[in-house]
C-alpha positions as CSV (number, residue, x, y, z in Angstrom):
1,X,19.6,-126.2,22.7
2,X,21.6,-127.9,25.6
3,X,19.8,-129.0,29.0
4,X,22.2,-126.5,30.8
5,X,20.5,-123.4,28.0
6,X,16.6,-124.8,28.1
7,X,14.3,-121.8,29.0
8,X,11.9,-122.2,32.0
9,X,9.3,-121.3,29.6
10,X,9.3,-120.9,25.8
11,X,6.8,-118.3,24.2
12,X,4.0,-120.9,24.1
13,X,4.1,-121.9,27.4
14,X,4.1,-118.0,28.5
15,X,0.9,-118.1,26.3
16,X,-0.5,-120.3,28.7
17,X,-0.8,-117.6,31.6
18,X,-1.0,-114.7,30.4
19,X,-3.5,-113.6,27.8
20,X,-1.7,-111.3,25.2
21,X,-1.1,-112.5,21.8
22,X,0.7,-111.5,18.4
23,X,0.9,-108.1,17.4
24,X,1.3,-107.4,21.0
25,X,3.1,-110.7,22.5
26,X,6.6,-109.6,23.4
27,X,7.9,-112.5,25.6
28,X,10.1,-115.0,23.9
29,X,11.5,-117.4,26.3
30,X,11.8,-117.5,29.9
31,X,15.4,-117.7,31.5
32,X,14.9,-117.6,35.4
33,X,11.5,-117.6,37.7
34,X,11.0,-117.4,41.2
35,X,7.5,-116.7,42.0
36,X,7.7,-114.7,44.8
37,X,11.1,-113.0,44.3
38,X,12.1,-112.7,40.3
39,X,11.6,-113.5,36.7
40,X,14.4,-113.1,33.7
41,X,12.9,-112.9,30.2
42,X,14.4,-112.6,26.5
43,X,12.7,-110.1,23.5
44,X,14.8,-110.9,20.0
45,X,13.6,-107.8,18.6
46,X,13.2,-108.7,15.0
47,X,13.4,-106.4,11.7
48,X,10.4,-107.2,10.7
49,X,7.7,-106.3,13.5
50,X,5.1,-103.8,12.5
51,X,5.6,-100.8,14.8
52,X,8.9,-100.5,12.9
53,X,7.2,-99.2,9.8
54,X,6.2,-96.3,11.5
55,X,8.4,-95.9,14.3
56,X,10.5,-94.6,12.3
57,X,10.6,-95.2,8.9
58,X,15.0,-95.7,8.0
59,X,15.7,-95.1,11.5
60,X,13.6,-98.0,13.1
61,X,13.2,-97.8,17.1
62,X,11.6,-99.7,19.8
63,X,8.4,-97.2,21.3
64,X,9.3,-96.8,24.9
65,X,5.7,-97.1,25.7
66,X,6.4,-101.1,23.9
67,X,9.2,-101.9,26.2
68,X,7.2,-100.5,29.2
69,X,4.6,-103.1,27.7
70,X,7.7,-105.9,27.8
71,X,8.0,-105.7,31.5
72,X,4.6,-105.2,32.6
73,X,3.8,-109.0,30.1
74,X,6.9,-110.3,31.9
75,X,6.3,-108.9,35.8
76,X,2.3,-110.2,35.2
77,X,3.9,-114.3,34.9
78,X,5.2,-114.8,38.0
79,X,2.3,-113.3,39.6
80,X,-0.5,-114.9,37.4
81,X,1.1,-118.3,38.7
82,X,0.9,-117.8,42.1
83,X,-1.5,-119.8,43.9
84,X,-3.5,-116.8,44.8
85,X,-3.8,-115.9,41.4
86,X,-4.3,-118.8,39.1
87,X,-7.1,-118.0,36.3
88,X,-7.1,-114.4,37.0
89,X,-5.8,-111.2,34.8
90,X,-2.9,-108.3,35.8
91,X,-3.9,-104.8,34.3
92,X,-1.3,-102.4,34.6
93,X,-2.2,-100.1,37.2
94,X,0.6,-97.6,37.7
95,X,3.9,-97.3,36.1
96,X,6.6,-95.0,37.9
97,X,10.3,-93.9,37.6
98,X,9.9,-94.7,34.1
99,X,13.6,-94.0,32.4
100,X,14.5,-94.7,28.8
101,X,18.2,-94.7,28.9
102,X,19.1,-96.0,25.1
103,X,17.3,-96.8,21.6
104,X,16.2,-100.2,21.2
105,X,16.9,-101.4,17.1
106,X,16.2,-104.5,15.3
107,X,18.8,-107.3,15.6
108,X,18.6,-106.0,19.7
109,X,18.3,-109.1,22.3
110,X,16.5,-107.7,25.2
111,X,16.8,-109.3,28.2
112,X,14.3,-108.5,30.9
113,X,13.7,-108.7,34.6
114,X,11.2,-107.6,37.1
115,X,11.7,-108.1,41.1
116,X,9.1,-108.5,42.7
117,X,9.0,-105.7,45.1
118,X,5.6,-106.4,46.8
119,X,2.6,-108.9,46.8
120,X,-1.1,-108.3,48.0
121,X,-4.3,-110.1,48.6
122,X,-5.4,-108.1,44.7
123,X,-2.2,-106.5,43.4
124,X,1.7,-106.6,43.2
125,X,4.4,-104.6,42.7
126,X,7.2,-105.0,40.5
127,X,11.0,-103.1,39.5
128,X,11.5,-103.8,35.4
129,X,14.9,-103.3,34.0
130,X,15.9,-104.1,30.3
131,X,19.3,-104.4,29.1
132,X,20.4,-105.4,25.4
133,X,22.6,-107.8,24.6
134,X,25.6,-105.5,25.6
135,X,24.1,-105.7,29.1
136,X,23.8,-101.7,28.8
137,X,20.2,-101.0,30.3
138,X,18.0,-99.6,27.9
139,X,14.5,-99.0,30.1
140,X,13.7,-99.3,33.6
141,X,10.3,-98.7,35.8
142,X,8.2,-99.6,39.0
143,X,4.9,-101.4,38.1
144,X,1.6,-102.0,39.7
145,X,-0.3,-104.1,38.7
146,X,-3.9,-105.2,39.9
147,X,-5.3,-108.4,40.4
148,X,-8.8,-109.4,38.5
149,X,-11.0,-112.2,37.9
150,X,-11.4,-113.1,33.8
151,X,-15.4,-112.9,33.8
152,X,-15.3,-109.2,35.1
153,X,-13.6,-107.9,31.7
């Protein structure tokens, strides 16, 4: 990979802030990050994840409720490395204007971003879009999340 292609963050490092893990890690790499403005993630959704084998079985597709899960995981880094909130947890607290506009398939590179719409002393807001590799969007929605410390899980 050349200097000018080199992700902000790879999977691991995404690992690092936020808490979710495999089967239900969907952030890749990291493209672009602003903390207080916008992040730009990549999904290679791959053939062989397990939600394909029942979702649905020769016609495999992407739940919408998973790629709603893509952009909360990928609106919750930027925030989770603010100052404020360094060492804390984002819980999706709202999801509106939810629009599924195309099927997501395996071999589909999914590239997200959230703006971040608004920031809080305990919660943020943020506008997800996905589009494939064709740039045609696939899934949009606002988010709110809410701010928490670990030990109150």
């Amino acid at each position: 990979m050349s200097e000018q292609n080199k992700p902000v963050m790879t999977a691991q490092e995404v690992m690092e802030v936020i808490p979710n893990r495999y089967p239900m890690f969907f952030v890749d790499r990291v493209e672009e990050l602003d903390l207080e403005e916008r992040i730009v993630a990549t999904k290679n959704v791959a053939a062989n994840e397990s939600y394909f084998q029942g979702h649905f079985p020769g016609n495999p597709i992407m739940p919408g409720v998973l790629q709603v899960e893509t952009m909360a995981q990928v609106g919750s880094i930027p925030l989770l490395m603010s100052p404020n909130f360094k060492g804390k947890i984002a819980f999706l607290a709202a999801v509106d204007k939810v629009k599924f506009r195309r099927n997501v398939v395996p071999g589909d590179v999914l590239t997200i971003t959230v703006d971040i719409v608004k920031l809080k002393a305990v919660m943020g807001i943020g506008q997800g879009t996905i589009t494939n590799q064709n740039g045609d969007v696939v899934s949009e929605a606002k988010m709110t999340f809410i701010i928490s410390d670990l030990e109150q899980l």
